[in-house]
C-alpha positions in Angstrom: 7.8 2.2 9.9 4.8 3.9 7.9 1.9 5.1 9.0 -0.8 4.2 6.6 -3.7 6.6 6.0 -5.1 4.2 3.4 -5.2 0.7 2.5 -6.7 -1.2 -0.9 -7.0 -4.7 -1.5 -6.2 -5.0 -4.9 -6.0 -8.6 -5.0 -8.2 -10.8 -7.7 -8.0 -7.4 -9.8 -5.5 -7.3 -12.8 -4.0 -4.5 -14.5 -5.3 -1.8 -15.3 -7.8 -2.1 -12.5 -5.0 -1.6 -9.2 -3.9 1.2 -11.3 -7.6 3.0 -11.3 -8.3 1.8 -7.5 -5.2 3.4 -6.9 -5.8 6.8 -8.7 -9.3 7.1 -7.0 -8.0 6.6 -3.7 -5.2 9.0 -4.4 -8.2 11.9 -4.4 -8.6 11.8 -1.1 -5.4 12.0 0.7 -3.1 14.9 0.7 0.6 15.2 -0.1 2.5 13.3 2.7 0.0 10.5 2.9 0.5 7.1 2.7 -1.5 4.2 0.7 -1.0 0.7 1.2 -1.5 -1.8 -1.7 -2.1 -5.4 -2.0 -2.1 -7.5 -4.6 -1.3 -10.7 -6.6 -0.5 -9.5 -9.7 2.8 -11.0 -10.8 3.1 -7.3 -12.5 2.0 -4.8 -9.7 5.4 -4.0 -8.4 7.0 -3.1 -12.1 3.3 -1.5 -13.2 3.4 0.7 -10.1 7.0 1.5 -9.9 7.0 2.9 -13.3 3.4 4.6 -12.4 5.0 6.2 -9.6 7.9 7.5 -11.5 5.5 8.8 -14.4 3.3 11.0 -12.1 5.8 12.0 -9.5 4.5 9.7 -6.5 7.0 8.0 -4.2 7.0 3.9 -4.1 8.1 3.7 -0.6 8.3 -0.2 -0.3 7.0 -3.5 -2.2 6.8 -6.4 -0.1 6.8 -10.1 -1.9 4.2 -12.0 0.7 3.5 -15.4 0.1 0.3 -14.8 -1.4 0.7 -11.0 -2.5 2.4 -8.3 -2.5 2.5 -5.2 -0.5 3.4 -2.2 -1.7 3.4 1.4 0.1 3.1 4.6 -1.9 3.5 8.3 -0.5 1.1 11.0 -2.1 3.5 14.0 -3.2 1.2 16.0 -4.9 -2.6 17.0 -4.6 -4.6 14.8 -7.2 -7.2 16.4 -8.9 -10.8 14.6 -9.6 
């Protein structure tokens, strides 16, 4: 189990916009932190997995929910503005 310091709903937005909600919300927690995402993207879990592995964060979990997914990301490094 995670303990969430943030969470965004991301649902009804489409690519790129989880992506920038996700980067802005990033600002504000430090390395260690957790963030929460949902949405109903078809694409999120590919778009962030590969995000993740291109800026060094850690996809912890996606979840396929009926109506969305959830998907859990751990800070590693301090994000500048």
């Amino acid at each position: 189990m995670f303990v969430v310091s943030k969470k965004i709903d991301c649902r009804n937005l489409y690519d790129p916009l989880p992506l920038l909600a996700l980067r802005k919300a990033l600002v504000l927690l430090r390395p260690g932190q957790i963030i929460e995402l949902l949405s109903n993207d078809p694409g999120a879990p590919s778009d962030f997995r590969a995000w993740c592995e291109m800026t060094g964060h850690e996809l912890l979990e996606v979840c396929d929910n009926v109506d969305h997914f959830g998907i859990l990301i751990r800070c590693c490094k301090h994000v500048k503005e």
